[in-house]
N, CA, C and O atoms as a DFTB+ gen file, in Angstrom:
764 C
 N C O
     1  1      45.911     111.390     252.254
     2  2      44.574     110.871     252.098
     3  2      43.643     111.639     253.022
     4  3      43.785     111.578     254.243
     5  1      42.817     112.266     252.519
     6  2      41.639     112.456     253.286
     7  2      40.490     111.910     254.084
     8  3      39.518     111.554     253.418
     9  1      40.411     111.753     255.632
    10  2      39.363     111.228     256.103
    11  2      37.997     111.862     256.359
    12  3      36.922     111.270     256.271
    13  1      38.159     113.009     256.652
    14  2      37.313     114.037     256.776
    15  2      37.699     115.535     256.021
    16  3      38.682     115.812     255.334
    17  1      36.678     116.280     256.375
    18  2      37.071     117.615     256.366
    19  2      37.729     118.192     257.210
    20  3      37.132     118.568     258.220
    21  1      39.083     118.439     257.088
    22  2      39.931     119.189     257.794
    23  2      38.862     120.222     258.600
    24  3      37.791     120.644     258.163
    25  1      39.544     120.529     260.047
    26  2      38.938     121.371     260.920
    27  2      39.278     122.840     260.734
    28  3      38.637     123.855     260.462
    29  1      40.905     122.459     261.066
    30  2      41.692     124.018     261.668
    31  2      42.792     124.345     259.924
    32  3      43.251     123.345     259.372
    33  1      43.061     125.762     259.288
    34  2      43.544     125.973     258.937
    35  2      45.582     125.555     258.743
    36  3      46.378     125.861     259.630
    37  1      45.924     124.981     257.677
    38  2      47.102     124.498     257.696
    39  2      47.472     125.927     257.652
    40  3      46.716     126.896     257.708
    41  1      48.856     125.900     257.536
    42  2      49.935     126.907     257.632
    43  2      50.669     126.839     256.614
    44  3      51.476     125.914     256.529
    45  1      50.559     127.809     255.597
    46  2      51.714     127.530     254.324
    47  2      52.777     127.572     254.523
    48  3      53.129     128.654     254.994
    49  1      53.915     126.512     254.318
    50  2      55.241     126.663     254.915
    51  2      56.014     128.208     254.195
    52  3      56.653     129.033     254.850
    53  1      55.695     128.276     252.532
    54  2      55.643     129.052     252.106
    55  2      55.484     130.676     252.354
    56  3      56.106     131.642     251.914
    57  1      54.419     130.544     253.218
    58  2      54.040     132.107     253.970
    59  2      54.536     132.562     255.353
    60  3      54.480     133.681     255.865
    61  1      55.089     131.286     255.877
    62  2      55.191     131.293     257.162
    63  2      56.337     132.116     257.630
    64  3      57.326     131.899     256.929
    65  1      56.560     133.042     258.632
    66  2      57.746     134.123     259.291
    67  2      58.211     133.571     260.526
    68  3      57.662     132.687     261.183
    69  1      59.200     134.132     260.761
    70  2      59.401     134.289     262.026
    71  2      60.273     132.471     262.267
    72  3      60.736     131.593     261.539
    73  1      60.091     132.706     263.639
    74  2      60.195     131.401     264.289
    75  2      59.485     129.533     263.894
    76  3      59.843     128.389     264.171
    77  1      58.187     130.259     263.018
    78  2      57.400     129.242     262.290
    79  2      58.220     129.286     261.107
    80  3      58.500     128.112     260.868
    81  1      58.584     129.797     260.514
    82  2      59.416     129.642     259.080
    83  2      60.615     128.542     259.578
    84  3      60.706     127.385     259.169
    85  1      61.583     129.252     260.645
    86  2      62.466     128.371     260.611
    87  2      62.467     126.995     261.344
    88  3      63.345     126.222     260.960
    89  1      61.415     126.434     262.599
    90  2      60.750     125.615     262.486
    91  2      60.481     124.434     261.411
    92  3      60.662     123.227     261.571
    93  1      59.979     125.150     260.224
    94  2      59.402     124.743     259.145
    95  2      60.835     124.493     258.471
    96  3      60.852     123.274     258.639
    97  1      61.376     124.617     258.184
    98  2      63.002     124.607     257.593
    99  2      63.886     123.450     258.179
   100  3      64.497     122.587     257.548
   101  1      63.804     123.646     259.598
   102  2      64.034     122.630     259.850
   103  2      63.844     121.302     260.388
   104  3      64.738     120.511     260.690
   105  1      62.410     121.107     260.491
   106  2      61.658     120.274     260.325
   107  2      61.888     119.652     258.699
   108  3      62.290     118.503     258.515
   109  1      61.518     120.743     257.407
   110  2      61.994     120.030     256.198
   111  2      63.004     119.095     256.100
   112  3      62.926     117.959     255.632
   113  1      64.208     119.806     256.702
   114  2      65.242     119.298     256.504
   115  2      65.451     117.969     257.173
   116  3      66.210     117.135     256.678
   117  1      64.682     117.722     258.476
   118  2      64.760     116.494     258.931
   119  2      64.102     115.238     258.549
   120  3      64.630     114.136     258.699
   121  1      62.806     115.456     257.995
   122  2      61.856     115.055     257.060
   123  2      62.044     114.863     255.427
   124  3      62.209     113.828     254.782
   125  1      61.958     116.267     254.987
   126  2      62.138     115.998     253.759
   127  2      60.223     116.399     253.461
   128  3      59.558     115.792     252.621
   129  1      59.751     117.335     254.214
   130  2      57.851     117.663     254.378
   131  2      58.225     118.217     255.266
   132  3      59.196     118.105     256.015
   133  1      57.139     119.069     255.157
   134  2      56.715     119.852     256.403
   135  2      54.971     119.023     256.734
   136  3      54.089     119.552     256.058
   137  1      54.551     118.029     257.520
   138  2      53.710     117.003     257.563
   139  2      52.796     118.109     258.308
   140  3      53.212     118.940     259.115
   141  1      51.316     117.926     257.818
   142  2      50.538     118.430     258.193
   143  2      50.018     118.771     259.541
   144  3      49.297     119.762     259.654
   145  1      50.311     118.053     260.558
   146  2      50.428     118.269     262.139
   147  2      51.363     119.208     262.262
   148  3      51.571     119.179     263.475
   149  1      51.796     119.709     261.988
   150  2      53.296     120.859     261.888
   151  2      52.571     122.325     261.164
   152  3      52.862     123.413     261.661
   153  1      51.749     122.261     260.132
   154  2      51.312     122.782     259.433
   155  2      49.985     123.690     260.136
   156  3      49.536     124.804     259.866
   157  1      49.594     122.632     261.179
   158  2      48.179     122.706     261.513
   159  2      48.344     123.325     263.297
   160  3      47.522     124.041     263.869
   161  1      49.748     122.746     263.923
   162  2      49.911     123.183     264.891
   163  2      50.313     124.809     265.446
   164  3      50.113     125.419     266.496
   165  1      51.036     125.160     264.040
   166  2      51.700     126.653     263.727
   167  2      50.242     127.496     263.421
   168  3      50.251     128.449     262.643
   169  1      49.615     127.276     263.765
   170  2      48.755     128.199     263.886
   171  2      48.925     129.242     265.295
   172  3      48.822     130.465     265.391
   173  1      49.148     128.458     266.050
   174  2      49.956     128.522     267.808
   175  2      51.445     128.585     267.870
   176  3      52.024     127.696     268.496
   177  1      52.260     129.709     267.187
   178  2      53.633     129.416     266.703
   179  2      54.508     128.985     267.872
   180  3      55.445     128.219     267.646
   181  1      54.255     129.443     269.167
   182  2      54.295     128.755     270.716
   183  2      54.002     127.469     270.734
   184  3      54.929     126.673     270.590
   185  1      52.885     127.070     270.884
   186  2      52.897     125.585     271.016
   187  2      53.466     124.909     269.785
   188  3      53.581     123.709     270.031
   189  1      53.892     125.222     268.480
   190  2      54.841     124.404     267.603
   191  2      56.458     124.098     268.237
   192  3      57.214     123.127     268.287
   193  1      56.488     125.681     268.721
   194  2      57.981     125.660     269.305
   195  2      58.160     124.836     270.332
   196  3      59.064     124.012     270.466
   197  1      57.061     125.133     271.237
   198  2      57.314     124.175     272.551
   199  2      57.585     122.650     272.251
   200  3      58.535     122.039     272.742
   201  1      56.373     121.927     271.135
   202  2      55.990     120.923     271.092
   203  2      57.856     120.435     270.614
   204  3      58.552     119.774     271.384
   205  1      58.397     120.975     269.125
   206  2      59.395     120.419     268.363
   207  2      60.657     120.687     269.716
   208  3      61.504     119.807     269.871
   209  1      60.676     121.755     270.491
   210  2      61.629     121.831     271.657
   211  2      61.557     120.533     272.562
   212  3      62.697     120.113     272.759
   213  1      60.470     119.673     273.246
   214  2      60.205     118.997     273.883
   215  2      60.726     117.625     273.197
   216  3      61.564     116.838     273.637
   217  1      60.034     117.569     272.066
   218  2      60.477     116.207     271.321
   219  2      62.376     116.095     270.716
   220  3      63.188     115.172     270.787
   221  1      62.447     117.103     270.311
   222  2      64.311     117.304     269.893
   223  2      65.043     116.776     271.137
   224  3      65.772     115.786     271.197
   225  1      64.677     117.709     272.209
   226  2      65.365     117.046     273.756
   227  2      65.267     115.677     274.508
   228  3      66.122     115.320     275.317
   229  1      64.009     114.832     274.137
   230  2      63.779     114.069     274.266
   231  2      64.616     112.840     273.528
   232  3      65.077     111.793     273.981
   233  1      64.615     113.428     272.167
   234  2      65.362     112.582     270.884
   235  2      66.896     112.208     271.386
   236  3      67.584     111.249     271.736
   237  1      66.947     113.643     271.173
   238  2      68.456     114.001     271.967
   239  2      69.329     113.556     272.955
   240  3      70.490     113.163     272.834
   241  1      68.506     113.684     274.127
   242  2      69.113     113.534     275.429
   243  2      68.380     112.777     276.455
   244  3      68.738     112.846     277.630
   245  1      67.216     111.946     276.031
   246  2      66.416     110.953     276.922
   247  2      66.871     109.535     276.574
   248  3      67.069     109.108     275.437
   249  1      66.988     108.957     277.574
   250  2      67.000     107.524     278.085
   251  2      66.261     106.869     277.098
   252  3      66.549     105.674     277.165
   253  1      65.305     107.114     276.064
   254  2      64.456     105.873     275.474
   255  2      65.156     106.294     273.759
   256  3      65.451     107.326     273.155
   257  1      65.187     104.365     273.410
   258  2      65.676     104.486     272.365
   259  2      64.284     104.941     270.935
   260  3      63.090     104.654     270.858
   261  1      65.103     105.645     270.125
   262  2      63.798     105.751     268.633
   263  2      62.908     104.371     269.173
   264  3      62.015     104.636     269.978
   265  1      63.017     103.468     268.937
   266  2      62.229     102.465     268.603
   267  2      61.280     102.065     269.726
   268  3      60.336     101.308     269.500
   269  1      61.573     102.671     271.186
   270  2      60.762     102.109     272.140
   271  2      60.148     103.465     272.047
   272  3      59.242     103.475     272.880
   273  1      60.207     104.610     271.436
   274  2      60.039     105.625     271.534
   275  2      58.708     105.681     270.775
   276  3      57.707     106.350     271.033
   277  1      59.007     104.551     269.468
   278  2      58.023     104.391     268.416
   279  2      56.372     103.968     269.024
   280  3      55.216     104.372     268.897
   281  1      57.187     102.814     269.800
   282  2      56.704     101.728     270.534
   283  2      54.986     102.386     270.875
   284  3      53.785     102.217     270.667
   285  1      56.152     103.344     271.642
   286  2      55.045     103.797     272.974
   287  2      53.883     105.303     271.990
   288  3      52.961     105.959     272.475
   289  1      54.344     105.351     270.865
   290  2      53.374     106.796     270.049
   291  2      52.621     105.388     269.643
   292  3      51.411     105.476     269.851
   293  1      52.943     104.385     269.230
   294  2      51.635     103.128     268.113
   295  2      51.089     103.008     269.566
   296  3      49.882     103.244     269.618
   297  1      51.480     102.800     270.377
   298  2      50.382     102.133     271.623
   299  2      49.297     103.082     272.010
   300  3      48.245     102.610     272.442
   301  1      49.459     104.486     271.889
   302  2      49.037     105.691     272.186
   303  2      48.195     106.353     271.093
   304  3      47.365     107.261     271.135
   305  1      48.572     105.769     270.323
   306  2      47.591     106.499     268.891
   307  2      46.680     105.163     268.657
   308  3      45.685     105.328     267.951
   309  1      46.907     103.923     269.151
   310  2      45.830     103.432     268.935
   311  2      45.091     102.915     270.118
   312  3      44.237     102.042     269.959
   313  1      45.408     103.477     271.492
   314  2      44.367     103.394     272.237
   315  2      43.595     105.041     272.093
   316  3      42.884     105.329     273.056
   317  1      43.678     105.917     271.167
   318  2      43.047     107.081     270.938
   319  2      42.463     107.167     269.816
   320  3      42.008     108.245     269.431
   321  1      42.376     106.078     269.116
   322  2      41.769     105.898     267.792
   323  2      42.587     107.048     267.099
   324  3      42.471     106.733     265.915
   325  1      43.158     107.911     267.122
   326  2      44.043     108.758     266.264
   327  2      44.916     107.986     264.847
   328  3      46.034     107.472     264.876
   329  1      44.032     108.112     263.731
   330  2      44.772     107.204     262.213
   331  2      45.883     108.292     261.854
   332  3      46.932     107.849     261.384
   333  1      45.772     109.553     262.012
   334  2      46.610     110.148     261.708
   335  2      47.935     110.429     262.200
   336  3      48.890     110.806     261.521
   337  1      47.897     110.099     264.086
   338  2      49.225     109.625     264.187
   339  2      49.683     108.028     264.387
   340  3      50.836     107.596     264.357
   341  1      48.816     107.500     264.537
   342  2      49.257     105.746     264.036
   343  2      49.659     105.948     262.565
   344  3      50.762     105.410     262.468
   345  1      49.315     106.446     261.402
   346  2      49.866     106.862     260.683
   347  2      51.317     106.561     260.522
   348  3      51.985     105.659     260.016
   349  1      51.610     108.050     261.366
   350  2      52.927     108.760     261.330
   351  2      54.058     107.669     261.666
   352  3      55.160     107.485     261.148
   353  1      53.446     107.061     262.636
   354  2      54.430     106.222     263.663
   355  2      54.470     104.684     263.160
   356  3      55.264     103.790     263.451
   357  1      53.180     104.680     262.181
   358  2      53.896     103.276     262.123
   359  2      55.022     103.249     260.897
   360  3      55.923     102.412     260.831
   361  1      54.800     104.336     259.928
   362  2      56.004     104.988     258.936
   363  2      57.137     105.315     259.716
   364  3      58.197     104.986     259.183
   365  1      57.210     105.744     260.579
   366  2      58.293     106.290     261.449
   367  2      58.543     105.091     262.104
   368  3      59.761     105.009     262.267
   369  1      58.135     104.405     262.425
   370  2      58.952     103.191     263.306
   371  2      59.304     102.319     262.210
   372  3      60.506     102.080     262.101
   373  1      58.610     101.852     261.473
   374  2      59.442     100.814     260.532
   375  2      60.293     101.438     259.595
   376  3      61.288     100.801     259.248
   377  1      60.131     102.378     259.193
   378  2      61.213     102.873     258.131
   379  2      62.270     104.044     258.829
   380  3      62.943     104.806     258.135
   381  1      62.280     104.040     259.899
   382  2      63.040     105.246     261.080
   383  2      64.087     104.357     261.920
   384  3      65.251     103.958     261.956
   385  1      63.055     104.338     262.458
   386  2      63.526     103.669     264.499
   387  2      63.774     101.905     264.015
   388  3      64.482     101.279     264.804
   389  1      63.347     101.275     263.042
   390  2      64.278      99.476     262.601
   391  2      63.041      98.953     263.628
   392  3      63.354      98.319     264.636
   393  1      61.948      99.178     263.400
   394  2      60.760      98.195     263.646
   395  2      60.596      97.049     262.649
   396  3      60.865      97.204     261.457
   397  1      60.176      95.964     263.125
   398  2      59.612      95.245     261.693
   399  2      58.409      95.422     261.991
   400  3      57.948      95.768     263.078
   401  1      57.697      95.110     260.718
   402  2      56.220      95.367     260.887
   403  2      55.504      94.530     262.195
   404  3      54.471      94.992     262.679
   405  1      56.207      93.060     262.840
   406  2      55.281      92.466     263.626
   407  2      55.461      93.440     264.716
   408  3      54.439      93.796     265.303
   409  1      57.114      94.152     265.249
   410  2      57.266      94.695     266.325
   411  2      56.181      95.807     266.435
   412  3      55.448      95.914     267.418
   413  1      56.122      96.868     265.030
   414  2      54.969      97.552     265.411
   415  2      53.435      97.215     265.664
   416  3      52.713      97.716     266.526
   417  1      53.128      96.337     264.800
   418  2      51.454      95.784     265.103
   419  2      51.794      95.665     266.304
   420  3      51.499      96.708     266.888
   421  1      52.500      94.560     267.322
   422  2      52.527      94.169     268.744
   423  2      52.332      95.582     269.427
   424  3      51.311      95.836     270.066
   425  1      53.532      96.640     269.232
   426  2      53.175      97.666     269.984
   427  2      51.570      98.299     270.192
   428  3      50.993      98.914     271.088
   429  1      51.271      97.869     269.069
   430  2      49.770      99.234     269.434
   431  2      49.104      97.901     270.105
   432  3      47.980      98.250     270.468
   433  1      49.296      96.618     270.405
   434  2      48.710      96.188     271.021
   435  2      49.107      96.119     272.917
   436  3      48.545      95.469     273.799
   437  1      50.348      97.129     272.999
   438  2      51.057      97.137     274.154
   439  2      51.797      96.034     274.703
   440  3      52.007      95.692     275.867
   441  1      52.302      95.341     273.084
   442  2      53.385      93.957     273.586
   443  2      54.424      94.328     272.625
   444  3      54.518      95.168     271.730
   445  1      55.273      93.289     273.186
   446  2      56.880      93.952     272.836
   447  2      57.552      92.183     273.185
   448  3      57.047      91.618     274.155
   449  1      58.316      91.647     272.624
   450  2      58.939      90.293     272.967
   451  2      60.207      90.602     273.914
   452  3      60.637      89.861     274.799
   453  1      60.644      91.700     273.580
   454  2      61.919      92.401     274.736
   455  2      61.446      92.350     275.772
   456  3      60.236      92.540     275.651
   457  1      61.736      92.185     276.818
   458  2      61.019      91.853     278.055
   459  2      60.983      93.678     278.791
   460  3      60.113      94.238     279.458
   461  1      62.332      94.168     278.289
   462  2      62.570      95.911     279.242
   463  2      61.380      97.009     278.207
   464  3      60.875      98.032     278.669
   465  1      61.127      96.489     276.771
   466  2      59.963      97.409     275.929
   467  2      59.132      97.054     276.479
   468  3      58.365      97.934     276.868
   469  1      58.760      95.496     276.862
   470  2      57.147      95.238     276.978
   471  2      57.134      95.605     278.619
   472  3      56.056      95.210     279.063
   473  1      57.681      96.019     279.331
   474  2      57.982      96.725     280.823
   475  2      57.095      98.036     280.204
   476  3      55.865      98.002     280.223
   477  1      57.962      99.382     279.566
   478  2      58.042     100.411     279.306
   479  2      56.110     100.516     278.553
   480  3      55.224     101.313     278.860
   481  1      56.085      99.539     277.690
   482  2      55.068      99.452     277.103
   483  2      53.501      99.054     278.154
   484  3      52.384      99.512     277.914
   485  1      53.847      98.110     279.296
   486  2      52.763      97.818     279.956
   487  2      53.409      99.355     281.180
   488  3      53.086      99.047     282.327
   489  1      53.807     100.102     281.171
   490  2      53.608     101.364     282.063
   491  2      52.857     102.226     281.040
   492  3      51.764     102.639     281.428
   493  1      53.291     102.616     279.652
   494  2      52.509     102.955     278.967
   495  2      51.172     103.179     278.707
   496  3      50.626     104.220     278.343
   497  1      50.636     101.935     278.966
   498  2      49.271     101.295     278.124
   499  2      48.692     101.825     279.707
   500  3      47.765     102.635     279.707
   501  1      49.306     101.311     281.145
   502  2      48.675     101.962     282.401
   503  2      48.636     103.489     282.203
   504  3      47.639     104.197     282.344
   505  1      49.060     103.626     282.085
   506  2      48.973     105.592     282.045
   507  2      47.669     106.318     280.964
   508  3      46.738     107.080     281.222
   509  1      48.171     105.609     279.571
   510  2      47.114     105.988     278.904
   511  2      45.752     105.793     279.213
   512  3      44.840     106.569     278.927
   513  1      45.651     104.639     279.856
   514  2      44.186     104.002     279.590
   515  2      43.312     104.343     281.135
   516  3      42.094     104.169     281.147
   517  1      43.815     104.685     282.019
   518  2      43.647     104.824     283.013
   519  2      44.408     106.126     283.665
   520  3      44.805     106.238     284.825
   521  1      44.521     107.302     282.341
   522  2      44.785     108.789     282.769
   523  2      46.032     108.789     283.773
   524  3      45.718     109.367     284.813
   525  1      46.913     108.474     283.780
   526  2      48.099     108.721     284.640
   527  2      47.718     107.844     286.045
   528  3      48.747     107.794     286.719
   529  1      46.957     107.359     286.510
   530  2      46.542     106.458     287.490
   531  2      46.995     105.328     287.603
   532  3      46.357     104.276     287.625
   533  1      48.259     105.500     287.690
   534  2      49.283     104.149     287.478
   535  2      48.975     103.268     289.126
   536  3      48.744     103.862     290.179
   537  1      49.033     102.130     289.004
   538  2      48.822     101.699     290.290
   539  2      50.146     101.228     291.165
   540  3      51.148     100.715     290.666
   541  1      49.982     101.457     292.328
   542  2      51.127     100.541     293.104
   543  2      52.052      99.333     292.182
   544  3      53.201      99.192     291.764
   545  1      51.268      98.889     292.177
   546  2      51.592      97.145     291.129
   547  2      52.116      97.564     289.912
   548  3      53.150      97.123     289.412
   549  1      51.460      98.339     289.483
   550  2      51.767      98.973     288.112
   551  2      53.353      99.387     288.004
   552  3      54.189      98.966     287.205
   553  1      53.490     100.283     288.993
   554  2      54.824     100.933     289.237
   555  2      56.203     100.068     289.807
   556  3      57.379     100.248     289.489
   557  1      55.525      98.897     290.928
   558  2      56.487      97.960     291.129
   559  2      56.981      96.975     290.031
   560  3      58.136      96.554     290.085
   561  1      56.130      96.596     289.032
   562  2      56.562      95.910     288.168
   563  2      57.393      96.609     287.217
   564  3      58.234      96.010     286.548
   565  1      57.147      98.137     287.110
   566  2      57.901      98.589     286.475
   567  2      59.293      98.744     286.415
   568  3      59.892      98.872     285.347
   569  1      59.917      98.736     287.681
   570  2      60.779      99.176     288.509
   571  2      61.424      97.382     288.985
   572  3      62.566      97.053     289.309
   573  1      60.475      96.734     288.882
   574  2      61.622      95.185     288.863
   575  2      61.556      94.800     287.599
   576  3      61.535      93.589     287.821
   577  1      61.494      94.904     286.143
   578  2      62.095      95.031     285.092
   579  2      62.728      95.986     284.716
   580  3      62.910      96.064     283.501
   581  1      63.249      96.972     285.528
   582  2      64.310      97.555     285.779
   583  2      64.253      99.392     285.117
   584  3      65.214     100.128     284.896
   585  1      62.971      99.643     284.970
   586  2      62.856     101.322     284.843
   587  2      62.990     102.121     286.413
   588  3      62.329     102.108     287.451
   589  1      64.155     102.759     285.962
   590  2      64.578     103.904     287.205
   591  2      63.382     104.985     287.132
   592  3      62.572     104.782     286.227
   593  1      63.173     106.041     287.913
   594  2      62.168     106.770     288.376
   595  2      62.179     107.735     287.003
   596  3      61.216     108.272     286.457
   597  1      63.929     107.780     286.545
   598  2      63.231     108.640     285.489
   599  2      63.065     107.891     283.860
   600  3      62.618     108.603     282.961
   601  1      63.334     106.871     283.647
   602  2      62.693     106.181     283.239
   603  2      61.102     106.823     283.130
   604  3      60.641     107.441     282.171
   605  1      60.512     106.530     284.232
   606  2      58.770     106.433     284.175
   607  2      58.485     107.669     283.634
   608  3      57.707     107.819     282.692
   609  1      59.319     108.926     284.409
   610  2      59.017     110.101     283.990
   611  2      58.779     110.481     282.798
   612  3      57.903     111.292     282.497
   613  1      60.048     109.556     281.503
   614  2      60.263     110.052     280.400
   615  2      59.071     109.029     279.647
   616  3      58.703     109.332     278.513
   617  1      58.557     107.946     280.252
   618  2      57.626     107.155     279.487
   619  2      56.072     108.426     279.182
   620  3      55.416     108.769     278.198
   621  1      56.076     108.856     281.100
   622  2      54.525     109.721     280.637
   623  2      54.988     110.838     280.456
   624  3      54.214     111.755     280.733
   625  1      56.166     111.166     280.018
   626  2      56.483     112.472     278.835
   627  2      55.864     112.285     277.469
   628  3      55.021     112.931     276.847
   629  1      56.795     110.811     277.110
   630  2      55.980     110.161     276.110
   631  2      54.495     110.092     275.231
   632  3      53.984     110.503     274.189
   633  1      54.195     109.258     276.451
   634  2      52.748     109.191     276.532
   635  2      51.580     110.693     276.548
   636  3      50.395     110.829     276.246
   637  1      52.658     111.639     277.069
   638  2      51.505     112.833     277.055
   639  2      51.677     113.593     275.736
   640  3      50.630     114.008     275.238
   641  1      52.833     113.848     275.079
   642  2      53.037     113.637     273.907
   643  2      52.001     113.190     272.465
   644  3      51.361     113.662     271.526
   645  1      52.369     112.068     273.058
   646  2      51.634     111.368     272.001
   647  2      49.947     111.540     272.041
   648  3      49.224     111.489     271.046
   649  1      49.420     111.795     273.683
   650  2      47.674     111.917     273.754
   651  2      47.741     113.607     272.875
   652  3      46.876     113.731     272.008
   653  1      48.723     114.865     273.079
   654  2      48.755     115.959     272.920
   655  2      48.143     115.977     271.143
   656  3      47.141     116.500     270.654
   657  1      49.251     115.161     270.528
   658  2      49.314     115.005     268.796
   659  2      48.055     114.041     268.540
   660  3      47.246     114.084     267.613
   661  1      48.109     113.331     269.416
   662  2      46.525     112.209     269.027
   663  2      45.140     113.184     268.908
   664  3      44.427     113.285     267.910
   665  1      44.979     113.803     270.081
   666  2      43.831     114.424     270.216
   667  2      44.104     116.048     269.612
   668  3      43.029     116.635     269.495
   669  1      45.004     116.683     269.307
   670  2      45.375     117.790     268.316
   671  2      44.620     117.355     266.569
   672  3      43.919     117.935     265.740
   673  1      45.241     116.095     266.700
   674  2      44.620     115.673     264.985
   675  2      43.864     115.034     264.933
   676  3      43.590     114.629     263.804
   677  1      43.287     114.680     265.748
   678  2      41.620     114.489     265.666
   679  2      40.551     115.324     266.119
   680  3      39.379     115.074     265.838
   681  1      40.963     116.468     266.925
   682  2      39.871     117.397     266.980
   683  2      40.071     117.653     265.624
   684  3      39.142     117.302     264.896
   685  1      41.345     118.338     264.921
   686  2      41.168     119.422     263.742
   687  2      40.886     118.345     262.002
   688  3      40.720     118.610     260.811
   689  1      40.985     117.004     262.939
   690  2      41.082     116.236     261.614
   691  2      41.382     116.636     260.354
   692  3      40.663     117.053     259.446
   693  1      43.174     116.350     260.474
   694  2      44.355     116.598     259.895
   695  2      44.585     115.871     258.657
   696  3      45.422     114.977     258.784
   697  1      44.104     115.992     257.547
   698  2      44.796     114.998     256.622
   699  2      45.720     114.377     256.935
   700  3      46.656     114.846     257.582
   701  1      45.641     113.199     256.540
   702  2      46.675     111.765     256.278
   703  2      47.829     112.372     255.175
   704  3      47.407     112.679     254.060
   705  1      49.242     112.543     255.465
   706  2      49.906     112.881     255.002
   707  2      50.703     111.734     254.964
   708  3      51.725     111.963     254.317
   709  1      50.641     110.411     255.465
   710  2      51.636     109.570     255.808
   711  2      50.840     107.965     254.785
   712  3      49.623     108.008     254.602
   713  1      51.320     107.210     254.449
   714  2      50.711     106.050     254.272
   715  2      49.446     105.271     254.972
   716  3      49.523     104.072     255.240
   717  1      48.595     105.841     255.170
   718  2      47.323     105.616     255.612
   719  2      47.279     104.268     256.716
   720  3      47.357     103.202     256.105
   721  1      47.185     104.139     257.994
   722  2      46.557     103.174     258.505
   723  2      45.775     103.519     259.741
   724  3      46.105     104.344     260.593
   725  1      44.409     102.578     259.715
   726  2      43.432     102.820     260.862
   727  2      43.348     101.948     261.779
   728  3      43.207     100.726     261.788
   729  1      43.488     102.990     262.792
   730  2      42.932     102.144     264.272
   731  2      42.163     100.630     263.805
   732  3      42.771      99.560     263.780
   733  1      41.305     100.730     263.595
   734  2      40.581      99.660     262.749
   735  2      41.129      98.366     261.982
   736  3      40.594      97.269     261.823
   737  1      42.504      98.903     261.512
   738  2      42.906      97.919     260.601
   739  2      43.548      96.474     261.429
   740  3      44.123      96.235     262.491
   741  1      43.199      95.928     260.574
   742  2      44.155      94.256     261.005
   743  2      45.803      94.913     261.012
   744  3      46.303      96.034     260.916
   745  1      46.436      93.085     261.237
   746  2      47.647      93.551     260.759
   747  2      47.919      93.143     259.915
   748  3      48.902      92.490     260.263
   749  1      47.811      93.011     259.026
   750  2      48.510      93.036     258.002
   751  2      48.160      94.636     257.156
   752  3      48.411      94.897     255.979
   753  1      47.575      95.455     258.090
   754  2      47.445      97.391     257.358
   755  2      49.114      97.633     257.614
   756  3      49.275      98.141     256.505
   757  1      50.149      97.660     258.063
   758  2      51.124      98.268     258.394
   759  2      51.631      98.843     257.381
   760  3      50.718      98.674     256.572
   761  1      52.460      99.427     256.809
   762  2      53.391      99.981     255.670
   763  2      54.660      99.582     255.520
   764  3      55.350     100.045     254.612
């Protein structure tokens, strides 16, 4: 779906060489699309690599599960007004990571009924909203619902992540490639 006029030139997966081709390949393969943030980022075949290197390792070999993982991109795309990755994530968390739709609406509101998500989620929502300026309090509470140091680390990995793709697809305003939902919407917009 289109919200605007696209900014920045997509990338034909089709045309694409090199390191962006296979990128693109296997991104397909994990997907099943090559989704337009992918398309739009390979313009910078470096920052595609970096970005899909950062997130694979993360997937891979970090402490946070898919779903708190989800958690923390809906909390982040909708304190950035970003529809295009609230989008992504709320498709990706309910039909991916075993969200139900209330768990995701709650997330972008930075609640969670798990007591260790809604921890992860109120360090979250501090970081975003207040630029990494986590407070004393902020950090102790974090740390007596039981996030270890790297824990926090991997939350504002997260979180920077997610501002990187938020504000990437809304400067270039990226077509909606995903089931459409806006910052804006109630809940009952989810997919």
């Amino acid at each position: 779906m289109v919200l605007d006029m696209q900014r920045l030139h997509t990338v034909d997966p089709e045309k694409a060489t090199g390191d962006t081709a296979k990128l693109f390949t296997a991104t397909h393969q994990a997907l099943g699309v090559v989704p337009n943030l992918a398309r739009v980022m390979a313009n910078n075949p470096t920052v595609l690599k970096g970005y899909v290197d950062v997130v694979t390792a993360l997937s891979a070999r970090g402490t946070l599960s898919a779903g708190v993982r989800e958690r923390i991109a809906l909390l982040v795309a909708q304190e950035n007004r970003s529809d295009y990755c609230l989008s992504v994530h709320a498709f990706r968390g309910t039909r991916v990571a075993g969200l139900t739709t209330a768990e995701a609406t709650r997330a972008r509101r930075g609640e969670a009924d798990d007591p260790w998500a809604a921890a992860v989620l109120d360090l979250a929502a501090a970081v975003v909203r207040d630029r990494g300026a986590v407070s004393d309090a902020q950090l102790t509470a974090a740390r007596h619902a039981g996030l270890s140091d790297g824990h926090v680390v991997e939350v504002i990995a997260q979180v920077a992540l997610g501002v990187f793709t938020n504000y990437l697809a809304t400067a270039a305003r990226i077509d909606v490639d995903w089931p459409l939902v806006r910052h804006t919407d109630g809940e009952d917009a989810m997919p």
